[in-house]
C-alpha positions as a Python dict, from the first residue, in 0.01 Angstrom:
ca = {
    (1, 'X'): (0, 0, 0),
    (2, 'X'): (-33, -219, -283),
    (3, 'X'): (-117, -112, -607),
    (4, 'X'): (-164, -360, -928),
    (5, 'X'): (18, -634, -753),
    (6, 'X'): (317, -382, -664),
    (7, 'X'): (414, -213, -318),
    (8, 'X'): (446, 109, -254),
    (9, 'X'): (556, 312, 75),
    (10, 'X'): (276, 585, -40),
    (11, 'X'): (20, 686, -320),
    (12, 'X'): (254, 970, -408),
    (13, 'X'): (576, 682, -472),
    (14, 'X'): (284, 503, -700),
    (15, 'X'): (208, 817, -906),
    (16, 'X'): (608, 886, -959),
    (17, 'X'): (710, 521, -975),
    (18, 'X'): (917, 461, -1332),
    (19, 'X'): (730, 125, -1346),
    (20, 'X'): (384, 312, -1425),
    (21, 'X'): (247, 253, -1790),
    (22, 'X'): (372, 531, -2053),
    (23, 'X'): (1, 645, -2086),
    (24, 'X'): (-40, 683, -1712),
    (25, 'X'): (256, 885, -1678),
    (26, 'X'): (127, 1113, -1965),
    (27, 'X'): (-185, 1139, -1787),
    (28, 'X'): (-10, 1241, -1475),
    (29, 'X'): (182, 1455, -1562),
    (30, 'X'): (-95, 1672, -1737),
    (31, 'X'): (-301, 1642, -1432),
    (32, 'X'): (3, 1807, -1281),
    (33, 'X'): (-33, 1483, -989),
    (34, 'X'): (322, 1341, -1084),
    (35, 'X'): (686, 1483, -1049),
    (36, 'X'): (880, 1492, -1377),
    (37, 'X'): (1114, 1202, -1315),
    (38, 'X'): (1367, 1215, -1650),
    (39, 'X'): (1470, 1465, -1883),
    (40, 'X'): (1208, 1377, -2126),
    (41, 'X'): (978, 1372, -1852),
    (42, 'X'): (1114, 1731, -1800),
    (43, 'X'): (1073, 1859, -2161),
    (44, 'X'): (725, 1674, -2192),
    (45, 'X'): (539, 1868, -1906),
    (46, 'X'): (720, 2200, -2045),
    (47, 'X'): (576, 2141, -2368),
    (48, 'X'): (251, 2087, -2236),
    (49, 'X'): (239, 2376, -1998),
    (50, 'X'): (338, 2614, -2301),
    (51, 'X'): (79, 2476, -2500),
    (52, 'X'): (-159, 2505, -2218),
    (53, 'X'): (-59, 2877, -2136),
    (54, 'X'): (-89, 2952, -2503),
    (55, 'X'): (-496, 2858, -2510),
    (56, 'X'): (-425, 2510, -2657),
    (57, 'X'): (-576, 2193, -2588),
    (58, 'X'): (-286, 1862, -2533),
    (59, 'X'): (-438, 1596, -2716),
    (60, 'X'): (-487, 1280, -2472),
    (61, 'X'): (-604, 1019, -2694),
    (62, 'X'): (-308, 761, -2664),
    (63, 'X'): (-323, 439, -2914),
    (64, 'X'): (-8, 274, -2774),
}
């Protein structure tokens, strides 16, 4: 499967692949799609999760 120009075994490898934009992997991981794949990947979705749980909204507009 190819995906923006790059290969990938399966749609699930695209949505954890490290070469994804920063944005994208935000996005993913709040959609709950993608795997934490790092530490601050780890500590991210946490943060979001608790902010979630606590009635919160996590603020997705990204100007990178």
């Amino acid at each position: 499967m190819y995906i923006d120009g790059n290969k990938y075994k399966s749609y699930e490898d695209y949505i954890n692949s490290p070469d994804l934009d920063p944005k994208d992997i935000y996005y993913k991981l709040l959609a709950g799609v993608r795997t934490p794949q790092n530490e601050y990947e780890i500590k991210l979705k946490a943060e979001m999760d608790e902010i979630i749980a606590q009635g919160g909204t996590v603020e997705t507009n990204l100007n990178f």
